[in-house]
Residue, then its C-alpha position, 0 to 999 in steps of 0.5 A: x867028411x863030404x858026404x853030398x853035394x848039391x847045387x841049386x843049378x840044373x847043371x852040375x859045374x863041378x863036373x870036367x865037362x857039361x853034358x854036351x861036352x864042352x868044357x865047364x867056366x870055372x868061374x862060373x862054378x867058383x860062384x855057385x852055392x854048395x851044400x854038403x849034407x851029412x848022413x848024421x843029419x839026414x839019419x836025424x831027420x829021418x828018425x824024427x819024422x819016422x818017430x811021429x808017423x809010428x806014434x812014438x811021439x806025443x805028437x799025433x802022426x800026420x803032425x808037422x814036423x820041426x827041426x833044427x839043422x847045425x852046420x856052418x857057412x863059409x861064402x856060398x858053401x853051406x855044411x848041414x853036420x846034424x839034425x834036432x827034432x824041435x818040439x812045438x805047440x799049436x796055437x789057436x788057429x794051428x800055427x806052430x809056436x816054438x819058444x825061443x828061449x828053447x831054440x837059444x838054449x839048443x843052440x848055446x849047448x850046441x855051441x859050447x859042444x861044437x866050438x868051431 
């Protein structure tokens, strides 16, 4: 379900016409980068942060927060299908650490769910 669009350009080629009327170069909107953000994603990030800054997390609100995104790439279309919130420690000057062995494991399940 295509849910959002963006792009990185200030105007909007995907449209019939630009603003002033004239009429948009096709080829020019055929290279553009394309992001798609699911509600699913959005909803998991929201929750995550939402978690923290309540006190429902064993982080103290006003905590970073860290996450995954799952999706897929196809050339310059990029689609963001959901969120996962990533746990984390500090280390000695407060810089997060995240331990790839998680990370990898986050991800392989998600794989062995998500095929394609």
């Amino acid at each position: 379900a295509e849910c959002w669009r963006g792009s990185r350009t200030p105007t909007n080629k995907m449209a019939a016409k630009e603003p002033g009327g004239g009429a948009v170069d096709k080829a020019a909107a055929a290279s553009e980068n394309k992001v798609f953000l699911h509600p699913l994603a959005i909803i998991g990030m929201s929750d995550h942060y939402t978690t923290i800054e309540a006190g429902g997390s064993l982080a103290k609100p006003g905590s970073k927060v860290l996450g995954l995104l799952w999706g897929r790439q196809q050339g310059l279309e990029v689609s963001i299908m959901d969120a996962m919130e990533l746990g984390y420690s500090l280390d000695a000057n407060g810089v997060p650490v995240i331990e790839a062995e998680k990370v990898n494991g986050m991800k392989d399940l998600y794989l062995e769910n998500f095929k394609d």
